[in-house]
PAKE-352605 format. One record per residue (C-alpha): x, y, z. Coordinates in Angstrom, 1 decimal, padded with zeros to 4 digits, always signed. Layout:
<recs>
u X v Y w Z
...
</recs>
This chain:
<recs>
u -145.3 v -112.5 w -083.0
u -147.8 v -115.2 w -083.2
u -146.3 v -117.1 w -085.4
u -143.1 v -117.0 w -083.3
u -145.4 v -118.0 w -080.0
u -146.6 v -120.9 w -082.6
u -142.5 v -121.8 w -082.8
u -142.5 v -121.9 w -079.1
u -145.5 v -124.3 w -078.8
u -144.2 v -126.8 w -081.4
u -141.0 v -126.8 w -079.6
u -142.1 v -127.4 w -076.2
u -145.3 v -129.3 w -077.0
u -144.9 v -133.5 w -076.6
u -146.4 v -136.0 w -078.8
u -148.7 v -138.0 w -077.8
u -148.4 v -136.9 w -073.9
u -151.8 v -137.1 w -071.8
u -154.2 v -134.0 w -071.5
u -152.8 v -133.0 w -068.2
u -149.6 v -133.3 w -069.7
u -150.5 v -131.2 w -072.9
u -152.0 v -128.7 w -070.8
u -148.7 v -127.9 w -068.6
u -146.7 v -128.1 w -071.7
u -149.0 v -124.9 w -073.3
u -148.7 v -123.1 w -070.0
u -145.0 v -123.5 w -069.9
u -145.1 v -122.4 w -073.7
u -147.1 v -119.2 w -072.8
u -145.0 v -118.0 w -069.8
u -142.1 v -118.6 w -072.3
u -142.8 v -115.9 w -074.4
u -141.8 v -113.4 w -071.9
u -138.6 v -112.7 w -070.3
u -137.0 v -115.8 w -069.6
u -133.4 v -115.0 w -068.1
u -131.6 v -111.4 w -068.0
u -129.0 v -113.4 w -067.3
u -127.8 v -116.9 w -068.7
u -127.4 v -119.9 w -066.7
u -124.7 v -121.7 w -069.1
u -120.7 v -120.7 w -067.2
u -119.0 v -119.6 w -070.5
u -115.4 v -120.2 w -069.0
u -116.4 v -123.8 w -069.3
u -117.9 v -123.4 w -072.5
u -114.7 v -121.8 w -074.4
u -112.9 v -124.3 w -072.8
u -114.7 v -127.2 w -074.4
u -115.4 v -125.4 w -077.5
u -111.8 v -124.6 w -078.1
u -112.8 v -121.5 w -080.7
u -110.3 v -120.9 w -082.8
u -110.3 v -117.8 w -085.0
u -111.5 v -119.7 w -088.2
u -114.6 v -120.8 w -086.0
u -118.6 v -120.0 w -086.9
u -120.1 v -120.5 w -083.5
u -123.4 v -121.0 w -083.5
u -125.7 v -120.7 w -080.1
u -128.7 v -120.3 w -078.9
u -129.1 v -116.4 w -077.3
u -131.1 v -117.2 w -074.0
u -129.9 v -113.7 w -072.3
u -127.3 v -113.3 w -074.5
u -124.4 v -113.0 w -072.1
u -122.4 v -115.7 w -073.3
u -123.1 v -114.7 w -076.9
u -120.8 v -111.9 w -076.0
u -118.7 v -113.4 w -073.6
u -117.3 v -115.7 w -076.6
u -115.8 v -113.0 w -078.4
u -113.1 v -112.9 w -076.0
u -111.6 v -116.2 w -077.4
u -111.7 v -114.8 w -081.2
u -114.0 v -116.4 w -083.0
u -114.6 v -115.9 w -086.6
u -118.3 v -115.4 w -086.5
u -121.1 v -115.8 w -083.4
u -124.8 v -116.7 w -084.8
u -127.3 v -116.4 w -081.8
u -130.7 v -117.8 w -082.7
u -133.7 v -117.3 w -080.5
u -137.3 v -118.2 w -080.8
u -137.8 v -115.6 w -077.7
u -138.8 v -112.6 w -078.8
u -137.3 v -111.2 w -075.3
u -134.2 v -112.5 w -075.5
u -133.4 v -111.6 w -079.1
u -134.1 v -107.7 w -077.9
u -132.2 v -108.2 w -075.1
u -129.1 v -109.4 w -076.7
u -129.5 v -106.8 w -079.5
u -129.8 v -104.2 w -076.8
u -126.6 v -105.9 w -075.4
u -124.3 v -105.3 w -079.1
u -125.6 v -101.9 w -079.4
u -124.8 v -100.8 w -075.8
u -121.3 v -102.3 w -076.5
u -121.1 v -100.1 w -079.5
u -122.4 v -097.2 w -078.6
u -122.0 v -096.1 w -074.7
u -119.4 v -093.9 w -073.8
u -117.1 v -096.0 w -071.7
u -116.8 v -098.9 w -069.8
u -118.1 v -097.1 w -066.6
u -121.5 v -096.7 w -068.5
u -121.6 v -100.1 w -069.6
u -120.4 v -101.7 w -066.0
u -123.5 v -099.1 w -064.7
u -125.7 v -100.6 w -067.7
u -125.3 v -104.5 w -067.3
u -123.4 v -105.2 w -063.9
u -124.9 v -103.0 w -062.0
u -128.5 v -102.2 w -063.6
u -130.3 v -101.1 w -060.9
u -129.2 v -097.2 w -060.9
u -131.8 v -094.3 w -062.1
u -129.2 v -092.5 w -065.0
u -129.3 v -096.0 w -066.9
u -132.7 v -094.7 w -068.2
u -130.5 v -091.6 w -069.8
u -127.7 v -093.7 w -070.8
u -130.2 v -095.5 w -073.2
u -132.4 v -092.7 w -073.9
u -128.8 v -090.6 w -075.2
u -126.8 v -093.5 w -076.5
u -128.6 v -096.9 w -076.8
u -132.0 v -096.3 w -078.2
u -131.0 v -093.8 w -081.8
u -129.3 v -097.3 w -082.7
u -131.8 v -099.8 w -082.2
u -133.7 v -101.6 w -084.3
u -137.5 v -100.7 w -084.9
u -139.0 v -104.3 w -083.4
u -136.3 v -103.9 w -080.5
u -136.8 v -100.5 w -079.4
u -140.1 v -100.9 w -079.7
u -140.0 v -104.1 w -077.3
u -138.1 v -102.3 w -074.2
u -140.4 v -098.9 w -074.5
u -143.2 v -101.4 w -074.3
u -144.9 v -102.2 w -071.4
u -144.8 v -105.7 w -069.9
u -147.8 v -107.3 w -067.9
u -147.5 v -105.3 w -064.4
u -148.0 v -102.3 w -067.0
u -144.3 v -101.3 w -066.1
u -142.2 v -100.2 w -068.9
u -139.7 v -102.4 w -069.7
u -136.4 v -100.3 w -070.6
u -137.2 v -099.5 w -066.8
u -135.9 v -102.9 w -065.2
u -132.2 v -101.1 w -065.8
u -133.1 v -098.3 w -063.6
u -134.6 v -100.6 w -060.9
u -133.3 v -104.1 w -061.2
u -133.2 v -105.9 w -064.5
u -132.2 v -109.4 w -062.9
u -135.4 v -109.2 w -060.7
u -137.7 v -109.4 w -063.2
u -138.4 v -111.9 w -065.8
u -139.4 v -115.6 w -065.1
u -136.3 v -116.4 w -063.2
u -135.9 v -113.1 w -061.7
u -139.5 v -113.9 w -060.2
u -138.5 v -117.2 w -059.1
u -135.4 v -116.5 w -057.3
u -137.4 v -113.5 w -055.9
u -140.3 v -115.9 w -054.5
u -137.6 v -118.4 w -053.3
u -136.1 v -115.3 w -050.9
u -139.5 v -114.5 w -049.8
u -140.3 v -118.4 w -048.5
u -136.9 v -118.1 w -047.1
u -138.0 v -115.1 w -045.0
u -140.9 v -116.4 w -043.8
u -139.3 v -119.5 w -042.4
u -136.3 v -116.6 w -041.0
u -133.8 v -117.9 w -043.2
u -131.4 v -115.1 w -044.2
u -130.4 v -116.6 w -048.1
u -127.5 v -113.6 w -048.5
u -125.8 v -114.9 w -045.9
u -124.1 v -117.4 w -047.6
u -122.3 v -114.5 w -049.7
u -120.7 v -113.5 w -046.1
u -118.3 v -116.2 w -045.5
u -114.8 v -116.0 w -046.2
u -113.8 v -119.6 w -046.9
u -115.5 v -122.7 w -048.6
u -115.8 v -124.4 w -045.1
u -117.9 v -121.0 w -044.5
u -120.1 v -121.4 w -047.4
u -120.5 v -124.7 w -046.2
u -121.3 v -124.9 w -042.8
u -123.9 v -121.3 w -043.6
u -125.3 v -123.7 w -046.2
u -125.4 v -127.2 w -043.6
u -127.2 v -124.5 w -040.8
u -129.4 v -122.1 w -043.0
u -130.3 v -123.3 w -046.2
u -130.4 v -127.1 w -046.3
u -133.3 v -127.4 w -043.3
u -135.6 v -125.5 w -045.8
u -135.5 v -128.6 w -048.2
u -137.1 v -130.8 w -044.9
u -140.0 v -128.2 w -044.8
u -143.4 v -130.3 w -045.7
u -144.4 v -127.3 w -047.9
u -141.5 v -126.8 w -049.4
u -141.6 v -130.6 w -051.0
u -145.2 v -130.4 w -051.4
u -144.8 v -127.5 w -053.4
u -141.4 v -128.7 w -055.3
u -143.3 v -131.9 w -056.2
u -145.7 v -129.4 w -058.2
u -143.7 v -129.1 w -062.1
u -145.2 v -125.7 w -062.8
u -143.2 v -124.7 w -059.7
u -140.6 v -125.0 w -061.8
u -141.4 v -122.7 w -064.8
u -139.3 v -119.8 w -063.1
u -136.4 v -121.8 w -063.6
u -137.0 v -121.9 w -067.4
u -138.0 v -125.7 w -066.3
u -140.8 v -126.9 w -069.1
u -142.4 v -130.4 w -067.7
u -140.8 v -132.5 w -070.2
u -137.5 v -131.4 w -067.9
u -139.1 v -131.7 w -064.7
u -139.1 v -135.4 w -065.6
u -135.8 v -136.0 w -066.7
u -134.4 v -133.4 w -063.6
u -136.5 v -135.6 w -061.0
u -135.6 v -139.0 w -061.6
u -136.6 v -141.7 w -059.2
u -136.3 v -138.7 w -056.6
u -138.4 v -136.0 w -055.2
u -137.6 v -133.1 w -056.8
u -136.9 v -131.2 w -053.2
u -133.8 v -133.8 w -052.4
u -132.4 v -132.6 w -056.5
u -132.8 v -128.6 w -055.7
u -131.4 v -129.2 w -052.4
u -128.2 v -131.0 w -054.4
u -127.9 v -128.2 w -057.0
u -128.0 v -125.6 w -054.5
u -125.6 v -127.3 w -052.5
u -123.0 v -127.2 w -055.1
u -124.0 v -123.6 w -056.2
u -123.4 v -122.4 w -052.4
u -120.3 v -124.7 w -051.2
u -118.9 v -125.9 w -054.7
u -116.8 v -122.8 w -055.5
u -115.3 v -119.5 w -053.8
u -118.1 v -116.8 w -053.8
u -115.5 v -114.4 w -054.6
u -115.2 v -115.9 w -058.0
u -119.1 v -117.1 w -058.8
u -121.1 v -114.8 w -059.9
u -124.2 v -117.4 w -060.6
u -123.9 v -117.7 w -056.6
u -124.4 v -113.5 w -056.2
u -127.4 v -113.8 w -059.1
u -128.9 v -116.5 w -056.5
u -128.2 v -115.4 w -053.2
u -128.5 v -111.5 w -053.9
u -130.3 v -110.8 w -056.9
u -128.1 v -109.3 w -058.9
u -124.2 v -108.5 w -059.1
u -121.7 v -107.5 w -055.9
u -121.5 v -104.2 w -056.2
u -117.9 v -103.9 w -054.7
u -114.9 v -103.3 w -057.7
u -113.9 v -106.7 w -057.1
u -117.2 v -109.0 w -057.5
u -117.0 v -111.5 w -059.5
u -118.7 v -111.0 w -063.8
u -119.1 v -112.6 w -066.9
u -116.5 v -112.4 w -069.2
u -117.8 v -109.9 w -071.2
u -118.8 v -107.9 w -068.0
u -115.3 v -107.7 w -067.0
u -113.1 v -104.7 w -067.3
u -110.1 v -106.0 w -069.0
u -111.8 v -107.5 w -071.8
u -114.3 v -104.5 w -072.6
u -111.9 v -103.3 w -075.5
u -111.6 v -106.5 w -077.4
u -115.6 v -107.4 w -077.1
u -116.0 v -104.1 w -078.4
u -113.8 v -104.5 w -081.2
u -114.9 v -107.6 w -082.4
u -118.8 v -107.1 w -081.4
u -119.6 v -106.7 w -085.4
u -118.4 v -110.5 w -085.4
u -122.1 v -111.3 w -083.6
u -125.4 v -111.9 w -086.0
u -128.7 v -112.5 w -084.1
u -131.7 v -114.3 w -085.4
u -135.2 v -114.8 w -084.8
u -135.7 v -118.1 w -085.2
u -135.6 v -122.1 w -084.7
u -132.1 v -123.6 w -084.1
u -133.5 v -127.0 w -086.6
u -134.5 v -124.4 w -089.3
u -131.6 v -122.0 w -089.2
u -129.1 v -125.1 w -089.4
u -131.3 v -126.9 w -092.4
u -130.8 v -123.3 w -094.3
u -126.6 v -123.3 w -094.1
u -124.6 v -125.1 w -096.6
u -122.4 v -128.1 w -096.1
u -119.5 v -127.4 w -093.6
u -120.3 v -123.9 w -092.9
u -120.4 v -124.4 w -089.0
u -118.3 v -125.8 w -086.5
u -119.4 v -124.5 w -083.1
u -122.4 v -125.7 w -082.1
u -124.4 v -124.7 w -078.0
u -127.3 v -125.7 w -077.3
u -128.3 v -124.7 w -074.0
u -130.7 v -127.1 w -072.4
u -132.9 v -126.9 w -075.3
u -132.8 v -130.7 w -075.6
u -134.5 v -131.9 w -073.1
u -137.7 v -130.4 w -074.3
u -137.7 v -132.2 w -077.2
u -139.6 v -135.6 w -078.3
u -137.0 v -138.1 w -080.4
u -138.6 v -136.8 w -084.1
u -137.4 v -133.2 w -083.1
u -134.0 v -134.6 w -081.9
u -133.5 v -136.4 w -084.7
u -134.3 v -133.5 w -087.0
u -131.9 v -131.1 w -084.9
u -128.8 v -133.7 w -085.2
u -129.8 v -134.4 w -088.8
u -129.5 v -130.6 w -089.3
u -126.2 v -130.5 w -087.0
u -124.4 v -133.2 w -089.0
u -124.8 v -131.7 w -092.7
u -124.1 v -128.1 w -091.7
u -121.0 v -129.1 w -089.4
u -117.2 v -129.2 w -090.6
u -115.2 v -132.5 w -089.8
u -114.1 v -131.6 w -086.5
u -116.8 v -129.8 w -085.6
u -118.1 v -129.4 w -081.4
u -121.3 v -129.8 w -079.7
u -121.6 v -128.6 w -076.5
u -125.2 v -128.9 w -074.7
u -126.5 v -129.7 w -070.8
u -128.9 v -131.5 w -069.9
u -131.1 v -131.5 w -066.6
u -130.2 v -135.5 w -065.8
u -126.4 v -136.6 w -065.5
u -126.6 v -138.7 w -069.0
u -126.6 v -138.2 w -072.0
u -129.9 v -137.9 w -073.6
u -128.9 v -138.7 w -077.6
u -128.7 v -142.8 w -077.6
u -131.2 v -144.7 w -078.2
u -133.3 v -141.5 w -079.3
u -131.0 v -140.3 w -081.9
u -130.4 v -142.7 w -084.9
u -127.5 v -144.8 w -085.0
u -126.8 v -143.2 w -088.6
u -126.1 v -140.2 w -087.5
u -125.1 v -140.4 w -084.1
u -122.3 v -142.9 w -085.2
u -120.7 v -139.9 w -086.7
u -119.6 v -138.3 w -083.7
u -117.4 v -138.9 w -080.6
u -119.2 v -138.2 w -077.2
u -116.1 v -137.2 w -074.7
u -117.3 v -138.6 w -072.1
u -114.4 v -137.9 w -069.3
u -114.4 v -134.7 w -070.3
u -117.8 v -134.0 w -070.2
u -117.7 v -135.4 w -066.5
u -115.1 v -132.7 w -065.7
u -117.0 v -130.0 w -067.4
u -120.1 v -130.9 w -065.2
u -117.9 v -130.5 w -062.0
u -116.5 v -127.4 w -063.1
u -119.6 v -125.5 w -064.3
u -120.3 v -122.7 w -061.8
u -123.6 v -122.3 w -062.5
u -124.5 v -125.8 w -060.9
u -128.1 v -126.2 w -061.7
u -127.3 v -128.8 w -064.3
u -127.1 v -132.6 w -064.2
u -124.5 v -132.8 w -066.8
u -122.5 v -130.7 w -069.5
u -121.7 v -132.6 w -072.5
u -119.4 v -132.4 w -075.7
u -119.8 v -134.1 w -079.1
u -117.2 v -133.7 w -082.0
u -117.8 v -134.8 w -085.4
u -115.5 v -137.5 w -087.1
u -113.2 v -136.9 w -090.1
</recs>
């Protein structure tokens, strides 16, 4: 476990950044130990579409909350590698595969993961979940977390409340209420000019609130979002940081049909619709339940760095390549290293799909010429893919391929 926080600090530490900077970085690095994000923040629809997995493909992702790790399996992939230097997220998604494999039906597994708040999800995974764990994962969710509650319990009582975005979105309906905004409402409304004008009335006047940008302007404010400083940066621009969450949010509450975002229930309700018809991920979903199930022996998950994994594959063995937002943590000498890695493990053709907290592109001028010369950026594409991600919390979605 240390030496895995010690990953985390290398990762998330800057060069050469000032002490006040240093000291933000390491108290970034310790809240990221924990439980990050129950759920991911990445839309996978977009994803697969970009990726174009074919069944010949070895994706290879980071976990983060390990939906879309599943969620892939539904375009056929070959193989899925999810590597994680969170201890919390790799027990999550191995508690994820082994509740595909092993509950009942997908009624226990809708109650599990989409619903996750119900008292018999303790028995579910006493009876059918915990026999097939792992020693270091069971051992993580019968554990207790810092509130001294256990943490297997968060299914009985709310898994997407907890953790450091759980917190966060919990804090941000708290403010809300004490300025008598009502946040849910936006899930009301029946049409898009709905959403909008609930959004334009309710939730855009909290963005003008002195303490509100006062407190924005603070980066640590930020760590529930799974924000480390280095991103703060890059996501504020030459802007306060207020005016940018007041954007996001505007596209996450009037940029798509609630009916069919489920990022926008995660936000505005804490946790799934609980009506038949509210919108899931893909691997939530009842129709494809049977095919993640039959293919969920496809998925491998590691503890470890994404640069280090990649350095250990041989030539061509990897085609698929998502990297979160894990970028724009990084200093050039780590980017270089990653893309270095990237470029000798990847088949001609190979896809490399990451987001980033600005609009841009973060790779020229930081990655080497040399290497970066080998692949095509799609730049259109990657403009559409930004437009289309539900999640909406990113500045841009982009997709490298790999030259013959």
């Amino acid at each position: 476990m240390n030496n895995r926080g010690h990953e985390i600090d290398r990762a998330v530490m800057r060069n050469g950044a000032e002490p006040k900077a240093k000291m933000l970085d390491r108290a970034f690095a310790l809240a990221f130990r924990g439980l990050v994000y129950a759920q991911i923040w990445e839309d996978p629809v977009v994803d697969m579409e970009a990726l174009e997995i074919r069944p010949d493909s070895h994706v290879v992702t980071i976990a983060s909350g390990g939906c879309n790790v599943l969620s892939y399996l539904t375009a056929d992939p070959a193989r899925v590698t999810a590597v994680d230097l969170n201890t919390a997220h790799v027990a999550l998604g191995r508690l994820k595969q082994a509740s595909v494999r092993h509950l009942p039906d997908y009624a226990a597994f809708r109650s599990f993961f989409a619903e996750a708040d119900r008292a018999e999800n303790l028995q579910l995974y006493r009876q059918y979940i915990a026999p097939h764990l792992d020693d270091a994962t069971r051992r993580y969710w019968e554990g207790r977390d810092l509130a001294g509650r256990r943490r297997i319990a968060g299914f009985g009582k709310g898994i997407y409340r907890r953790g450091l975005l759980g917190n966060f979105i919990g804090a941000a309906h708290l403010l809300a209420k004490l300025y008598r905004i009502d946040i849910k409402a936006v899930l009301e409304a029946e049409t898009l000019e709905d959403q909008r004008r609930v959004f334009e009335e309710k939730l855009a006047p909290l963005f003008d609130r002195k303490f509100v940008r006062w407190l924005t302007d603070q980066p640590a404010s930020l760590f529930g979002l799974g924000i480390p400083p280095a991103q703060y940066d890059a996501l504020a621009g030459d802007r306060r940081m207020a005016e940018v969450l007041k954007a996001r949010l505007e596209k996450l509450a009037c940029g798509f049909p609630v009916g069919e975002n489920y990022f926008a229930w995660q936000a505005f309700s804490r946790g799934y619709g609980k009506h038949a018809d509210c919108p899931l991920p893909p691997y939530l979903e009842e129709r494809n339940y049977q095919t993640v199930k039959a293919r969920i022996d496809r998925i491998e998950t590691r503890h470890a760095n994404m640069t280090d994994f990649l350095d250990a594959q041989g030539e061509g063995s990897v085609d698929r390549v998502i990297l979160l937002d894990a970028q724009d943590w990084m200093d050039d000498v780590q980017l270089t290293a990653l893309w270095s890695a990237i470029t000798c493990a990847a088949r001609p053709g190979a896809r490399v799909l990451f987001r980033t907290a600005a609009e841009h592109s973060l790779l020229p001028g930081r990655v080497p010429d040399s290497i970066l010369a080998r692949w095509d950026y799609a730049e259109a594409r990657s403009r559409k893919f930004t437009d289309r991600d539900r999640s909406s919390i990113y500045g841009g979605v982009h997709l490298y391929t790999l030259r013959p």
